[in-house]
C-alpha positions, -999 to +999 in steps of 0.1 A: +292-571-361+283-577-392+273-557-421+241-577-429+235-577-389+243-537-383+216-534-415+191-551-394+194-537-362+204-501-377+160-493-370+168-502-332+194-475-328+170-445-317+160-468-288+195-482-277+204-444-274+172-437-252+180-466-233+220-457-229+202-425-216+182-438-194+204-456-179+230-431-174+200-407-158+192-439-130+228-439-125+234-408-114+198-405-095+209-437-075+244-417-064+229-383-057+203-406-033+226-428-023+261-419-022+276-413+011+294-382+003+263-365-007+243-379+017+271-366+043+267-331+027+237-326+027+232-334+065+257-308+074+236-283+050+205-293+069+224-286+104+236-249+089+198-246+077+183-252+112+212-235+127+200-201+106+162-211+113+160-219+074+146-252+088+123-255+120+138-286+144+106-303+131+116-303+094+152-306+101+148-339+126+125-353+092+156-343+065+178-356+091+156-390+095+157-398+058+189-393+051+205-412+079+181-440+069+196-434+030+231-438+046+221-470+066+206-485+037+240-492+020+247-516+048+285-506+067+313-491+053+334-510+033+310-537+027+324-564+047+313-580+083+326-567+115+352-584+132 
């Protein structure tokens, strides 16, 4: 970059760090929804929650319901086609 260009676009460096920001934020948003892991973790927390009575079968069955859809929305593990 050069120094006539970094002069110019020097204004636009408040919004390239929200941006950077915001981006980083969706990242890890999209993981903590999406991630298998966590989406693994969380169902055993909802089975210890209903297990206590934290959770009514109701409320656990709907937890349980989302999240396995989460997991089935990233398609199979690995990625690639059954053989």
């Amino acid at each position: 970059m050069g120094v006539f260009t970094g002069l110019v676009t020097l204004p636009l460096a408040p919004v390239r760090g929200v941006v950077w920001i915001a981006e980083r934020i969706h990242d890890e948003a999209h993981r903590q929804l999406y991630d298998p892991e966590v989406i693994k973790e969380r169902l055993q927390e909802v089975a210890e929650a209903r297990d206590s009575g934290e959770l009514s079968e109701e409320e656990a069955a709907r937890e349980e319901d989302e999240l396995v859809r989460r997991l089935m929305s990233q398609g199979p593990p690995g990625g690639g086609m059954e053989v």
